[in-house]
mmCIF file as Biopython writes it, N, C-alpha, C and O atoms, coordinates in Angstrom:
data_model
#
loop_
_atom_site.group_PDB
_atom_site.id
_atom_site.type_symbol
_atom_site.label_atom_id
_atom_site.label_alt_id
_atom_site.label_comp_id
_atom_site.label_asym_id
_atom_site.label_entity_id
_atom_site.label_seq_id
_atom_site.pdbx_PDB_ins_code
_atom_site.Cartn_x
_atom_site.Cartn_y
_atom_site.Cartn_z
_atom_site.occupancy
_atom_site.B_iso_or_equiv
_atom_site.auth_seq_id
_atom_site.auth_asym_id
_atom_site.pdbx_PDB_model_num
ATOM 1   N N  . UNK A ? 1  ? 99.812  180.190 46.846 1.0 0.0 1  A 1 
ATOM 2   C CA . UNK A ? 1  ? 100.155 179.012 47.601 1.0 0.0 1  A 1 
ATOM 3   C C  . UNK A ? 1  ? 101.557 178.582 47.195 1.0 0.0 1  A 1 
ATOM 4   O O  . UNK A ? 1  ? 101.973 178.328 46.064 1.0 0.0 1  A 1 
ATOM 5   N N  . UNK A ? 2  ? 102.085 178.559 48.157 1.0 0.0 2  A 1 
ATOM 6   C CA . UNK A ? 2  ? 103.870 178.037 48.012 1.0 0.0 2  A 1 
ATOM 7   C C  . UNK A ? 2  ? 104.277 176.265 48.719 1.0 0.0 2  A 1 
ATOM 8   O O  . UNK A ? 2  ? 104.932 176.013 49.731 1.0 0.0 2  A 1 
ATOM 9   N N  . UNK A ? 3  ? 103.650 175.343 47.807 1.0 0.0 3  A 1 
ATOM 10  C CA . UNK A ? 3  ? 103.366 173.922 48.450 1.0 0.0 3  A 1 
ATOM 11  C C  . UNK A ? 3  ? 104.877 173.828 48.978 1.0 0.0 3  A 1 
ATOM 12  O O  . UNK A ? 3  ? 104.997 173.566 50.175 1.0 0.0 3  A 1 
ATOM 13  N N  . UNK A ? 4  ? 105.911 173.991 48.309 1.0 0.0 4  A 1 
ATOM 14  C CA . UNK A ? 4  ? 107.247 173.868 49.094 1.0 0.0 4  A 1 
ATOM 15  C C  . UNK A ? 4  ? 107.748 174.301 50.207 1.0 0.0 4  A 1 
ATOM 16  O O  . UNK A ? 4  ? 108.621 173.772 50.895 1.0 0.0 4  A 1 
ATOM 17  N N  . UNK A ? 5  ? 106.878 175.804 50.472 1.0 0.0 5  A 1 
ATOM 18  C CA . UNK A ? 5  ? 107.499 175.929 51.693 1.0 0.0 5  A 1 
ATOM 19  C C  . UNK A ? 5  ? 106.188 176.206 52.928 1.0 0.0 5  A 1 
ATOM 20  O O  . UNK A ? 5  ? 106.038 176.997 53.860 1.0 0.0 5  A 1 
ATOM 21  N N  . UNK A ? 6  ? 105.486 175.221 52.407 1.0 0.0 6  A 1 
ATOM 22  C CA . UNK A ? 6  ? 104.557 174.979 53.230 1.0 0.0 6  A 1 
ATOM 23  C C  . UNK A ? 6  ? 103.626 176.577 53.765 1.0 0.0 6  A 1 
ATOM 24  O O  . UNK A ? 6  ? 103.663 177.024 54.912 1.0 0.0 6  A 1 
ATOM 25  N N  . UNK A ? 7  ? 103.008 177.076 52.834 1.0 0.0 7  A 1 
ATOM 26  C CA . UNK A ? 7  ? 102.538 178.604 53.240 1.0 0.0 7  A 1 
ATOM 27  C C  . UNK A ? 7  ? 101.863 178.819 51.928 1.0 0.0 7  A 1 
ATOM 28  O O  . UNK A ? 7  ? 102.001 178.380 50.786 1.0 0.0 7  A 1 
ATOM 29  N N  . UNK A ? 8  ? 101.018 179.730 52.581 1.0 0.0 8  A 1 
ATOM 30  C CA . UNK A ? 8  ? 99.832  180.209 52.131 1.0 0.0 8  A 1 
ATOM 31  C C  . UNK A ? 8  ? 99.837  181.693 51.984 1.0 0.0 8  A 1 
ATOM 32  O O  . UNK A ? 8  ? 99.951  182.124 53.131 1.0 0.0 8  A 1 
ATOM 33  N N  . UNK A ? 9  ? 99.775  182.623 51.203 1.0 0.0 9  A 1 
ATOM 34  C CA . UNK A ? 9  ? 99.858  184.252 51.394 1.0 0.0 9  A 1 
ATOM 35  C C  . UNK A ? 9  ? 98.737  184.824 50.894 1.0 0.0 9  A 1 
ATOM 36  O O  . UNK A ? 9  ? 98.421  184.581 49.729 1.0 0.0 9  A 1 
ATOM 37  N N  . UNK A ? 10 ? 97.779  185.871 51.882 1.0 0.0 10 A 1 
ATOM 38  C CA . UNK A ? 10 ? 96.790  186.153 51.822 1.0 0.0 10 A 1 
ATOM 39  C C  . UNK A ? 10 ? 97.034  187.476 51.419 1.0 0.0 10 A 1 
ATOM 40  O O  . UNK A ? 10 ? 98.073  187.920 51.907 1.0 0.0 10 A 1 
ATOM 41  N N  . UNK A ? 11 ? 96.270  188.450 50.507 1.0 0.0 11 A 1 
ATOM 42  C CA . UNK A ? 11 ? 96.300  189.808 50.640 1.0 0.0 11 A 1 
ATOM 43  C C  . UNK A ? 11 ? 95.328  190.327 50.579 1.0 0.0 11 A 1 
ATOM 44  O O  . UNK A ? 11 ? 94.363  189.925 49.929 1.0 0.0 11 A 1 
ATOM 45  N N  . UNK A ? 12 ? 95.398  191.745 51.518 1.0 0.0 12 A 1 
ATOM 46  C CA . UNK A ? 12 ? 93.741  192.653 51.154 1.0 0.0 12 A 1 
ATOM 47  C C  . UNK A ? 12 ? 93.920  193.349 50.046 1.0 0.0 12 A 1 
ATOM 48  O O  . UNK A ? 12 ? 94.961  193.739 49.516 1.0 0.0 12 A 1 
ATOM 49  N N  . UNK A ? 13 ? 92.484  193.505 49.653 1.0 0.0 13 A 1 
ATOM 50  C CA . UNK A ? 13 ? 92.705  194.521 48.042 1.0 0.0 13 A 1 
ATOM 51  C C  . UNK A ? 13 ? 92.700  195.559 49.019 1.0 0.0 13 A 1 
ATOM 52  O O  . UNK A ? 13 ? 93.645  196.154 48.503 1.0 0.0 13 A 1 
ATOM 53  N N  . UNK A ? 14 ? 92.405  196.299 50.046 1.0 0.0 14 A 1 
ATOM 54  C CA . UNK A ? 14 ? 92.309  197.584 50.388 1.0 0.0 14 A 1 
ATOM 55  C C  . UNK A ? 14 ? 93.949  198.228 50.279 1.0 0.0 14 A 1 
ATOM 56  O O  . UNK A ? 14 ? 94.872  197.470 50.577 1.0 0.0 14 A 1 
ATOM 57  N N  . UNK A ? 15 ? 94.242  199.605 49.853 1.0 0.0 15 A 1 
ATOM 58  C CA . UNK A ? 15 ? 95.192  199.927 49.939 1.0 0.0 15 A 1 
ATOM 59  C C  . UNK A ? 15 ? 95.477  200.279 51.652 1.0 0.0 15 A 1 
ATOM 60  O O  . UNK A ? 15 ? 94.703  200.751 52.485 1.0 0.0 15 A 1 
ATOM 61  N N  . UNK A ? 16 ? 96.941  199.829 51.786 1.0 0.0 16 A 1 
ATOM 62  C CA . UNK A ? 16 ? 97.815  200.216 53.147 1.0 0.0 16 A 1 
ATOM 63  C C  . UNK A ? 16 ? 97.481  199.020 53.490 1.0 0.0 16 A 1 
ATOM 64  O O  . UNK A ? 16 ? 97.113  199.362 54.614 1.0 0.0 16 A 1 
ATOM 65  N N  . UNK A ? 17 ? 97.282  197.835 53.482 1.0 0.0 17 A 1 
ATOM 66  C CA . UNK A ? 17 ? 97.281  196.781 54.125 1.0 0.0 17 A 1 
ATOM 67  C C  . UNK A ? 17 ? 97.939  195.692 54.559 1.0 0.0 17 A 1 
ATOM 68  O O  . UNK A ? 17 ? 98.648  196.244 55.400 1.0 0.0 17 A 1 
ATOM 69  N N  . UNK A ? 18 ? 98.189  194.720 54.603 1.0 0.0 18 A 1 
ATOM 70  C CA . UNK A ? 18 ? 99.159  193.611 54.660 1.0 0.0 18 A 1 
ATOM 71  C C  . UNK A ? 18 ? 99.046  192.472 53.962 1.0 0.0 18 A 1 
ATOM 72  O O  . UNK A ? 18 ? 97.979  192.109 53.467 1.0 0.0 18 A 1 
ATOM 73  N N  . UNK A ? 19 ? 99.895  191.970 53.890 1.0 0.0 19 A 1 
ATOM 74  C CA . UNK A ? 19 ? 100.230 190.136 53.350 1.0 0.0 19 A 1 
ATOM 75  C C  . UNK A ? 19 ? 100.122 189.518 54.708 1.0 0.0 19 A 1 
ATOM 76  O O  . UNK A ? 19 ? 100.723 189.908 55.709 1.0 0.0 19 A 1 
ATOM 77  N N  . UNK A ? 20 ? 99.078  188.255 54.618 1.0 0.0 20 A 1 
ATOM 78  C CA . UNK A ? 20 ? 99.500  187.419 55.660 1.0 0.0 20 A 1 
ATOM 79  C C  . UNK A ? 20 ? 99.606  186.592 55.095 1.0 0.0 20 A 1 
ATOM 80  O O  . UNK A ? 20 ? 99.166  186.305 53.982 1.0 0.0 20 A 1 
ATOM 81  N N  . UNK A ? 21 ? 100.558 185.777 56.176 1.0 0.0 21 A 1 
ATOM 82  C CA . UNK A ? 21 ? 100.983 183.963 55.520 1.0 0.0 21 A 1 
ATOM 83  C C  . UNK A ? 21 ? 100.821 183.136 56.980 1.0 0.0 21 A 1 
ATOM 84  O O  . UNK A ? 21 ? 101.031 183.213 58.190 1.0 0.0 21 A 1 
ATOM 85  N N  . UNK A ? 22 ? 100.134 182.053 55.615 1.0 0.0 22 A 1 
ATOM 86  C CA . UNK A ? 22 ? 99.325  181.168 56.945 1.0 0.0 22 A 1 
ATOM 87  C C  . UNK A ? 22 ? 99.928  179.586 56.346 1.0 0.0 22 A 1 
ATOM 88  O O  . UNK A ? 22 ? 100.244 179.193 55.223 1.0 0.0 22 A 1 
ATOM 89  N N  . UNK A ? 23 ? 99.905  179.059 57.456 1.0 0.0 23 A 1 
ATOM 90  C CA . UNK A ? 23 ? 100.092 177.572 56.493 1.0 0.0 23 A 1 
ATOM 91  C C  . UNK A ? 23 ? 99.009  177.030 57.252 1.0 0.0 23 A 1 
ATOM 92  O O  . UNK A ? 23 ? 98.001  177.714 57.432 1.0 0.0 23 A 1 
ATOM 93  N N  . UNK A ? 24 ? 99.161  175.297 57.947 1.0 0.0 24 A 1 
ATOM 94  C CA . UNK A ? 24 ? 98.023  174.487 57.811 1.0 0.0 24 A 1 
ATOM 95  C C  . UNK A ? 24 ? 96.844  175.553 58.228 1.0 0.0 24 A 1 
ATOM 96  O O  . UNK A ? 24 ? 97.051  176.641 58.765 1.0 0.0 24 A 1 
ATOM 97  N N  . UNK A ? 25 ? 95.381  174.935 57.817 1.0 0.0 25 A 1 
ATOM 98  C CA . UNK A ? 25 ? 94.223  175.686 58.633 1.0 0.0 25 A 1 
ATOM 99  C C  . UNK A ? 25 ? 93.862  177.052 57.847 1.0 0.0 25 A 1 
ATOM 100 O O  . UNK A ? 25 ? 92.895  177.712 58.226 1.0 0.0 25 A 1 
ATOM 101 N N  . UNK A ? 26 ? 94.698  177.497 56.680 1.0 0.0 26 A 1 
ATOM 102 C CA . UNK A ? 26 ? 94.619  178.656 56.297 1.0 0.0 26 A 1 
ATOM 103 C C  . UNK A ? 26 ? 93.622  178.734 55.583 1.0 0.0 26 A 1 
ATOM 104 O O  . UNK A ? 26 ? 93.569  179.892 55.167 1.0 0.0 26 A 1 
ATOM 105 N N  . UNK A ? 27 ? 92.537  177.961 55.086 1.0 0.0 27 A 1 
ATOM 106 C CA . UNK A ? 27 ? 91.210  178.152 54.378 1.0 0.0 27 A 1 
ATOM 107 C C  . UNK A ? 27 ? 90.282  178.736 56.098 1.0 0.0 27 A 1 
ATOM 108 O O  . UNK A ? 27 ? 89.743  179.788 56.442 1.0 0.0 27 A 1 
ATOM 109 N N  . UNK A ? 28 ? 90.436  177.838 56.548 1.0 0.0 28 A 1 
ATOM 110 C CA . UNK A ? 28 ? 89.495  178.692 58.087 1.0 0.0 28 A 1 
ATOM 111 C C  . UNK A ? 28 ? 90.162  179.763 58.640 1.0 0.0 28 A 1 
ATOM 112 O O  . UNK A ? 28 ? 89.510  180.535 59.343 1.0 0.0 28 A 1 
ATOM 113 N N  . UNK A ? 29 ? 91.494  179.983 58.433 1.0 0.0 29 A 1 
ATOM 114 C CA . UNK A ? 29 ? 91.589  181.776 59.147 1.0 0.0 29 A 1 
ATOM 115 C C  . UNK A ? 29 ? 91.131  182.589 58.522 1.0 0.0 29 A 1 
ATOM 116 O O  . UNK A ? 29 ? 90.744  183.685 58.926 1.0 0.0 29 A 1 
ATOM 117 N N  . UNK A ? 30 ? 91.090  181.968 56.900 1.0 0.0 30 A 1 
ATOM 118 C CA . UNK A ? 30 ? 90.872  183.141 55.861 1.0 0.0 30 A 1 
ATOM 119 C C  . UNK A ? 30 ? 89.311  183.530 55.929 1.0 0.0 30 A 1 
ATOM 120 O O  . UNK A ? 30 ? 88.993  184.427 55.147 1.0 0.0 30 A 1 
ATOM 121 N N  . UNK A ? 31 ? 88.494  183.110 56.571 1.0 0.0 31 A 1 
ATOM 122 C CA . UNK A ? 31 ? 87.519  183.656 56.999 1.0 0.0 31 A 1 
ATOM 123 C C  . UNK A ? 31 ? 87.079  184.239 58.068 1.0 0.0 31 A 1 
ATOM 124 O O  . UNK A ? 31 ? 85.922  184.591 58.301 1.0 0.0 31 A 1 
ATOM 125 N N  . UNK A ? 32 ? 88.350  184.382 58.968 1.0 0.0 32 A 1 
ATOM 126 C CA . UNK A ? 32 ? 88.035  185.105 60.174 1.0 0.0 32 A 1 
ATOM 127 C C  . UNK A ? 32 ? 88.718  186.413 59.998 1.0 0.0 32 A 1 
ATOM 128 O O  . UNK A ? 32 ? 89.791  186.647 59.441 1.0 0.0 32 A 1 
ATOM 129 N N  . UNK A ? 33 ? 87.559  187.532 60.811 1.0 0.0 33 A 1 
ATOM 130 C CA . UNK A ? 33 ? 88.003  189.187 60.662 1.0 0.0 33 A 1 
ATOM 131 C C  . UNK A ? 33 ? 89.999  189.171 60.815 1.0 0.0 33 A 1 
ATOM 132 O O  . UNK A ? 33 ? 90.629  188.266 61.361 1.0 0.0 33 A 1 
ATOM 133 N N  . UNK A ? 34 ? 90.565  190.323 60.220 1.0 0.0 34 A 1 
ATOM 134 C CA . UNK A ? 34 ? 91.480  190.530 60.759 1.0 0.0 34 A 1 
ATOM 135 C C  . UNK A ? 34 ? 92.195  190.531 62.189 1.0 0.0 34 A 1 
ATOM 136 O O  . UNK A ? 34 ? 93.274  190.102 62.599 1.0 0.0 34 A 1 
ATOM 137 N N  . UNK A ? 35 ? 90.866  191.359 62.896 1.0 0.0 35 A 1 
ATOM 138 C CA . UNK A ? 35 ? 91.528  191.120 64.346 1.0 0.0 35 A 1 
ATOM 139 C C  . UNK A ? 35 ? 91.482  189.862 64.873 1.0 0.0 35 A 1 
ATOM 140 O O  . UNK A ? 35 ? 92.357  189.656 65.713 1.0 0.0 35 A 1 
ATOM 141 N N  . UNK A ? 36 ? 90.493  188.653 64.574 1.0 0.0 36 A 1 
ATOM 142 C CA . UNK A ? 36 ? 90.681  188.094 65.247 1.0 0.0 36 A 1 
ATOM 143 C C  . UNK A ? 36 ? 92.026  186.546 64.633 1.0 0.0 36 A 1 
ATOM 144 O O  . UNK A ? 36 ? 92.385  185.564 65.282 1.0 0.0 36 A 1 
ATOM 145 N N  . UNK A ? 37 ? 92.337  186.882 63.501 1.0 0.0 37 A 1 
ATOM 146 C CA . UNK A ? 37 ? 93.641  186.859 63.186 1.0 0.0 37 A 1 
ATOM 147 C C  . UNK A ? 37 ? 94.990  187.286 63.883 1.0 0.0 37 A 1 
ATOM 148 O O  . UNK A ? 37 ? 95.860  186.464 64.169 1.0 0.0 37 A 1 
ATOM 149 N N  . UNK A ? 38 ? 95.085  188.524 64.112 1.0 0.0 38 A 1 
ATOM 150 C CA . UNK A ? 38 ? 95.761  188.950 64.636 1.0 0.0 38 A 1 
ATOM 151 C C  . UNK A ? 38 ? 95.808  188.500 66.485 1.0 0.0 38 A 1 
ATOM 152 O O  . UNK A ? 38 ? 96.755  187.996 67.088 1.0 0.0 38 A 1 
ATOM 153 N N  . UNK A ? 39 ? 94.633  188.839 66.960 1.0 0.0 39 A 1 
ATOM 154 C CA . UNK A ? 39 ? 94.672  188.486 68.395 1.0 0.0 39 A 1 
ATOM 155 C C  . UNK A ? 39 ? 95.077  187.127 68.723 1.0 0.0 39 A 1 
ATOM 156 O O  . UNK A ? 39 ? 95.568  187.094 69.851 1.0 0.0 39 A 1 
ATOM 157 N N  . UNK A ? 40 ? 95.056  186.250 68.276 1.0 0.0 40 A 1 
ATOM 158 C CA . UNK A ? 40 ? 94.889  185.281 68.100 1.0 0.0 40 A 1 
ATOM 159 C C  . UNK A ? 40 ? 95.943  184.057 67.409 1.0 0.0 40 A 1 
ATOM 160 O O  . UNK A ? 40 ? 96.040  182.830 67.377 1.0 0.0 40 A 1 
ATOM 161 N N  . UNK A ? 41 ? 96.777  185.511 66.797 1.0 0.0 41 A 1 
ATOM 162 C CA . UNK A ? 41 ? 97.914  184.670 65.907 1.0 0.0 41 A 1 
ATOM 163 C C  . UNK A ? 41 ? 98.191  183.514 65.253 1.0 0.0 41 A 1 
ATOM 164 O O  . UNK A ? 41 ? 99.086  182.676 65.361 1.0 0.0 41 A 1 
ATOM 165 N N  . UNK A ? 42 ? 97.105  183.657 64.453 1.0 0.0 42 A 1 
ATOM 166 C CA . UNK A ? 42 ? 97.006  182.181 63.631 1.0 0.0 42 A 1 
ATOM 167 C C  . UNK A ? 42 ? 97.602  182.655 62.245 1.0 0.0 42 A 1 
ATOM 168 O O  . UNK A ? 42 ? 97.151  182.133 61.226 1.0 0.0 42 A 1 
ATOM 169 N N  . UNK A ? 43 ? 98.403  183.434 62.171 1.0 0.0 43 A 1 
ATOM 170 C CA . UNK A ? 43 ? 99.583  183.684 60.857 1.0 0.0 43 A 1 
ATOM 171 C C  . UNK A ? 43 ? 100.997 183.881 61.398 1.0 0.0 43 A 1 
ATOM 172 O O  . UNK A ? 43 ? 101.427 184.534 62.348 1.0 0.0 43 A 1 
ATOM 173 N N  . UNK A ? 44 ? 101.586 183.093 60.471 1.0 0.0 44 A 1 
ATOM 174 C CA . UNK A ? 44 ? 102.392 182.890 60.329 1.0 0.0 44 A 1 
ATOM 175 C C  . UNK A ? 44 ? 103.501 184.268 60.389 1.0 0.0 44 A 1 
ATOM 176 O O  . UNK A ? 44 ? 104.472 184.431 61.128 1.0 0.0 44 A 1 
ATOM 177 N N  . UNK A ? 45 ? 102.981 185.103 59.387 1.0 0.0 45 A 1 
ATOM 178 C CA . UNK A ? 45 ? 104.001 186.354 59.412 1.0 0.0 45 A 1 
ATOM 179 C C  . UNK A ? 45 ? 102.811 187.597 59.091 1.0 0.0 45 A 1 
ATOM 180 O O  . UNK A ? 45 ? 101.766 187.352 58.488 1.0 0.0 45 A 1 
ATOM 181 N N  . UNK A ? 46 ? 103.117 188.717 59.519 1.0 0.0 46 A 1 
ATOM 182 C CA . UNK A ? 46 ? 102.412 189.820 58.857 1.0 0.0 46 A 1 
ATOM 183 C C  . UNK A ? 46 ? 103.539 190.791 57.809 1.0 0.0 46 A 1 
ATOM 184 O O  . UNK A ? 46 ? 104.531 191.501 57.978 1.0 0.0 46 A 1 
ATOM 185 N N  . UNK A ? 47 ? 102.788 190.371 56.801 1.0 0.0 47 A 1 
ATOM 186 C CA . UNK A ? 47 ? 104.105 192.157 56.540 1.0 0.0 47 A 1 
ATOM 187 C C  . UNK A ? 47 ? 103.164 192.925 55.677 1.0 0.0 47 A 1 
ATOM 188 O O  . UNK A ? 47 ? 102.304 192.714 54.822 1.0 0.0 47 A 1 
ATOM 189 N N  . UNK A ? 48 ? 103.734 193.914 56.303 1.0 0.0 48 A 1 
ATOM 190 C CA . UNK A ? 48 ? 102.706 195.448 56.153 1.0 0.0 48 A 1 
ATOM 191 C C  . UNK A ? 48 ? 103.060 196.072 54.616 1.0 0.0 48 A 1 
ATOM 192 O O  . UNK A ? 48 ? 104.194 195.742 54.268 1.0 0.0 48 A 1 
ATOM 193 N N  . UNK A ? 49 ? 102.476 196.745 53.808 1.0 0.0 49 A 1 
ATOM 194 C CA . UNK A ? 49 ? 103.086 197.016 52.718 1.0 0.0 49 A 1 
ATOM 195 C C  . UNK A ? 49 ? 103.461 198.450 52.742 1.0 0.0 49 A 1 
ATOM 196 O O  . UNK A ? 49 ? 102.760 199.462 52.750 1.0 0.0 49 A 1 
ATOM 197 N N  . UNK A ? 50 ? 104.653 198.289 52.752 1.0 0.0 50 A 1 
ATOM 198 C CA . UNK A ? 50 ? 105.634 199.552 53.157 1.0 0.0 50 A 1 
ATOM 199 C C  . UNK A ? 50 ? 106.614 199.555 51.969 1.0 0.0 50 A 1 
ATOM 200 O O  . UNK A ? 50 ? 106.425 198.870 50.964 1.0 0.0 50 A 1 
ATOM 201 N N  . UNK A ? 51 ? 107.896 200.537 52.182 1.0 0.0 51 A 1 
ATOM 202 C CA . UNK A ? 51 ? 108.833 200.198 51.551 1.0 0.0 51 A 1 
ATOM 203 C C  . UNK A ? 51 ? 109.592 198.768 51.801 1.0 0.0 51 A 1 
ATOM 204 O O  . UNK A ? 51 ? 109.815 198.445 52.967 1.0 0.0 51 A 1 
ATOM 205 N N  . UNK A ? 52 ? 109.829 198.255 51.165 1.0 0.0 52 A 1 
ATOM 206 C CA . UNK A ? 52 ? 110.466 197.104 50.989 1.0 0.0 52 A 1 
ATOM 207 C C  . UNK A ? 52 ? 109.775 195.331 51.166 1.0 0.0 52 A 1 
ATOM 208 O O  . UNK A ? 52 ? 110.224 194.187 51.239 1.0 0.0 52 A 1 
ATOM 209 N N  . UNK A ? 53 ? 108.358 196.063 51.170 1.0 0.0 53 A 1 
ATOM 210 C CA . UNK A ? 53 ? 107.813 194.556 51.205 1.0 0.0 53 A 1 
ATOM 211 C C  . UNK A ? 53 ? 107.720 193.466 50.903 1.0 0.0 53 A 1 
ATOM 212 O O  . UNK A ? 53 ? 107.374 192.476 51.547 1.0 0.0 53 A 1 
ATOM 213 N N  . UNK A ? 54 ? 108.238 193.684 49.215 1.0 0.0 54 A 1 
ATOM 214 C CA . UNK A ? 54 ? 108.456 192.848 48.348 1.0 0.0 54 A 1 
ATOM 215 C C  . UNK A ? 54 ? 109.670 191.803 48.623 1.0 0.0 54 A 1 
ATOM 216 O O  . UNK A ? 54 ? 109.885 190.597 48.499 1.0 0.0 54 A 1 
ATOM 217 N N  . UNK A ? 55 ? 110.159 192.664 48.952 1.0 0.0 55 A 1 
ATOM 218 C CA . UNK A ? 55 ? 111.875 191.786 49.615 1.0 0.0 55 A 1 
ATOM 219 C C  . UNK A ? 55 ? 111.695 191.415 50.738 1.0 0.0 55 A 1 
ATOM 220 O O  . UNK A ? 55 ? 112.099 190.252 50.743 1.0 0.0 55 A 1 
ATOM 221 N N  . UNK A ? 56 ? 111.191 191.770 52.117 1.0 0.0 56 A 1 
ATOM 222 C CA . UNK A ? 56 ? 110.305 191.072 52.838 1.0 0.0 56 A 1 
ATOM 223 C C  . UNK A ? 56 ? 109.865 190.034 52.954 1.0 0.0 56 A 1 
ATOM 224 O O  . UNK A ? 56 ? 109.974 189.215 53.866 1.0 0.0 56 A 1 
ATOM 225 N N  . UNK A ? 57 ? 109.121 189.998 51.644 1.0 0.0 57 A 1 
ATOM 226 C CA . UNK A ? 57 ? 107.851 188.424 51.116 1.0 0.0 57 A 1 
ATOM 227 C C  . UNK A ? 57 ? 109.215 187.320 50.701 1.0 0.0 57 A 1 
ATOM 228 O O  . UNK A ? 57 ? 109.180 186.146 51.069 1.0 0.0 57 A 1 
ATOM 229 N N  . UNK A ? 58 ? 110.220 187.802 50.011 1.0 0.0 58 A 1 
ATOM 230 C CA . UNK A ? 58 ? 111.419 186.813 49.176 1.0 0.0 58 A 1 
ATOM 231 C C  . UNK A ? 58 ? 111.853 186.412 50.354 1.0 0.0 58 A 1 
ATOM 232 O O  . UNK A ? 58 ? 112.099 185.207 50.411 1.0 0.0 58 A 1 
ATOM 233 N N  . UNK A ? 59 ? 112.042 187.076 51.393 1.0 0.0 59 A 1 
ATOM 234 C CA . UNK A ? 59 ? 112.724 186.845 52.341 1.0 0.0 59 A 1 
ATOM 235 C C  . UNK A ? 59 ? 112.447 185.638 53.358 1.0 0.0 59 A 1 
ATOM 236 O O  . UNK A ? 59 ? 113.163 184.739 53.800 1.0 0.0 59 A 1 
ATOM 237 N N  . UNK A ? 60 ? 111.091 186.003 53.545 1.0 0.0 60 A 1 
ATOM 238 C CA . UNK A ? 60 ? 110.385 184.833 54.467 1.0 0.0 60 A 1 
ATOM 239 C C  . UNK A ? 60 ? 110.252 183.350 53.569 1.0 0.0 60 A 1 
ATOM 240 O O  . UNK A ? 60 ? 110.276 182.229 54.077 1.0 0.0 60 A 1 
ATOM 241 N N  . UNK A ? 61 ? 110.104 183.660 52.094 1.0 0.0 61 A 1 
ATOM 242 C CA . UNK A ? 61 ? 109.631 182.521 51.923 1.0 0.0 61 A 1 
ATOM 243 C C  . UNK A ? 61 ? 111.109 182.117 51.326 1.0 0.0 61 A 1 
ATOM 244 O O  . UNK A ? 61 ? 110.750 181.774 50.200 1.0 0.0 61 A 1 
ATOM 245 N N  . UNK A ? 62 ? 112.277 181.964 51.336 1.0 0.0 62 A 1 
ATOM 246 C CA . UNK A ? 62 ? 113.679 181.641 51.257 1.0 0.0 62 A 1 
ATOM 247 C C  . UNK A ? 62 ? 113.788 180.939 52.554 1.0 0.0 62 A 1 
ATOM 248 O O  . UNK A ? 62 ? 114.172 179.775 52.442 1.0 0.0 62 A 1 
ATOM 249 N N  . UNK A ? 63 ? 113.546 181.353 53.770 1.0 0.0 63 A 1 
ATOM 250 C CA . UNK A ? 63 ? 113.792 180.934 55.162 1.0 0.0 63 A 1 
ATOM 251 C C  . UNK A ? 63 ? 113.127 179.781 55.381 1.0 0.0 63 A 1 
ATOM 252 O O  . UNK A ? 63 ? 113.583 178.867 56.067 1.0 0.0 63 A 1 
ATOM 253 N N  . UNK A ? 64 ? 111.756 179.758 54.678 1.0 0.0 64 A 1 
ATOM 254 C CA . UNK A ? 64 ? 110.790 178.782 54.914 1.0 0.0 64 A 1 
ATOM 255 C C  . UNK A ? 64 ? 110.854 177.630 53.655 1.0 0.0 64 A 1 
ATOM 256 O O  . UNK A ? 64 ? 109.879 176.892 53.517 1.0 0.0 64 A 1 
ATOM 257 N N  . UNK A ? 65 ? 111.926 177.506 52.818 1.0 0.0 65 A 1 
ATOM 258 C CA . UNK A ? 65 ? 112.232 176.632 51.686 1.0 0.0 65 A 1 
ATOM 259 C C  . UNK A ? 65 ? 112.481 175.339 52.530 1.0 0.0 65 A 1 
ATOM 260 O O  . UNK A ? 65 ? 113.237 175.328 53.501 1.0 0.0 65 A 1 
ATOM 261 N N  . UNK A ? 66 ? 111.796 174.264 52.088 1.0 0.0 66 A 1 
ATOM 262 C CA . UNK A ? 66 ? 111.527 173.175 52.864 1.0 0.0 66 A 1 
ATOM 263 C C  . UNK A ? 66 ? 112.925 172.170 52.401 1.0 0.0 66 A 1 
ATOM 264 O O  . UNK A ? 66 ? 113.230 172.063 51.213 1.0 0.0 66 A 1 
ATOM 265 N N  . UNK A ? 67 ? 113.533 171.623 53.259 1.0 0.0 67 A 1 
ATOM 266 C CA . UNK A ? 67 ? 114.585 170.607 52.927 1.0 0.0 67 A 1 
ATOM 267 C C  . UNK A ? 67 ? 114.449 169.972 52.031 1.0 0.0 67 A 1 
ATOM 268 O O  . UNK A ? 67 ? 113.222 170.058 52.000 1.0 0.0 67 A 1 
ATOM 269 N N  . UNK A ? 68 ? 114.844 168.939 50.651 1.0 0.0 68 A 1 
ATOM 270 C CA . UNK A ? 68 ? 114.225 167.445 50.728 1.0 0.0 68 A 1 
ATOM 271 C C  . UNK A ? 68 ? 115.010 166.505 51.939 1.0 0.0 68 A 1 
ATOM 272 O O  . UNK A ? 68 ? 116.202 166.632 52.220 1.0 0.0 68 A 1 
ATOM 273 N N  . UNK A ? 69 ? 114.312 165.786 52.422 1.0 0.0 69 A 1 
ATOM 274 C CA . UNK A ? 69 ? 114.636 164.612 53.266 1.0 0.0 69 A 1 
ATOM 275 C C  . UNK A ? 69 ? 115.534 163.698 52.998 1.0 0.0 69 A 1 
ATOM 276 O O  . UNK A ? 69 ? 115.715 162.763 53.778 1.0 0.0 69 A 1 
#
């Protein structure tokens, strides 16, 4: 949980899978199947774990660094 930039990052233990990031509501997506995650697009970002995912993940959550007011 990243309270600053408002997001949530989910991962499967299965290998080849993805990171999702969810913000509000993300305790109830996190119980719905993948697809219907996906169909449905109640995340925020998918990233697949490939080469460079890691920098990926820095990436989104830099973009999503919340102002102070």
């Amino acid at each position: 949980m990243f309270r600053s930039r408002g997001v949530v990052v989910l991962e499967s233990i299965r290998k080849d899978n993805a990171l999702y990031l969810f913000g509000d509501g993300w305790e109830r997506f996190s119980r719905l199947s993948k697809a219907e995650v996906l169909s449905n697009n109640h995340h925020l970002d998918r990233i697949i774990h490939a080469q460079g995912w890691k920098a990926r993940l820095a990436q989104v959550l830099r973009e999503r660094e919340k102002v102070p007011a």
